[in-house]
C-alpha positions, 0 to 999 in steps of 0.5 A: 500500500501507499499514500493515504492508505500507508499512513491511516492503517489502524484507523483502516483496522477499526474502521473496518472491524466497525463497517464488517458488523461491530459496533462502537459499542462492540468493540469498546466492550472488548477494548480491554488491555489484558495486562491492566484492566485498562479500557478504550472507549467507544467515542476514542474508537470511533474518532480514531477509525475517521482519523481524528486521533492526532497522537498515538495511542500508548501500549496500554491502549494498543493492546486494549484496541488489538483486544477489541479487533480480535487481532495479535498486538503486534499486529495493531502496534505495527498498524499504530507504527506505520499510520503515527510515526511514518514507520514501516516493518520490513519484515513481512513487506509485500504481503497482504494483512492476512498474511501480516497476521499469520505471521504474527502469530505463528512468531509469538508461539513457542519453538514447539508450537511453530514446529507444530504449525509448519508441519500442518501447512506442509501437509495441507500443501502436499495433500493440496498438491495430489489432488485432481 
């Protein structure tokens, strides 16, 4: 992405979360960081989808919005990172959020679980491969 679209990504994310059938509301029912107890309420929420949020929401916030978009943080706080500060994550450039989002969670599990999870992908591909 680039342009606009590059710098409003957390916007895009609550935006989106809010247009596929969450309300505001919804969503600040689940913006609770699972660290601190900490909420995000709805007007917060609805002013940062229309990018009227001139600062960056703090890690306490963050995790609080990841929680409410049933997204990975690091998912969100790259989102806030690419959309406040101009900043963009090499790490999985040139895939789309779906991806960005498998990423993400498979580099937060254990050695064991990843294992796990890329013989199960490895074996999709093959049985996907046999097929007619």
């Amino acid at each position: 992405m680039v342009g606009s679209e590059r710098r409003d990504q957390l916007s895009r994310l609550v935006l989106e979360a809010q247009t596929a059938g969450d309300s505001y509301q919804d969503l600040a029912d689940r913006a609770i960081d699972p660290v601190t107890g900490a909420t995000v309420s709805k007007p917060y929420l609805h002013k940062l989808a229309r990018g009227q949020v001139a600062t960056a929401p703090g890690p306490v916030q963050l995790r609080a919005i990841a929680a409410a978009l049933r997204r990975p943080a690091a998912f969100v706080q790259r989102a806030a990172a690419e959309q406040f500060l101009g900043w963009v994550s090499d790490e999985v450039q040139g895939y789309d959020d779906d991806m960005r989002v498998i990423v993400t969670y498979a580099e937060a599990m254990p050695p064991a679980e990843r294992r796990q999870l890329r013989a199960t992908v490895e074996a999709w591909e093959r049985a996907r491969a046999e097929e007619p």
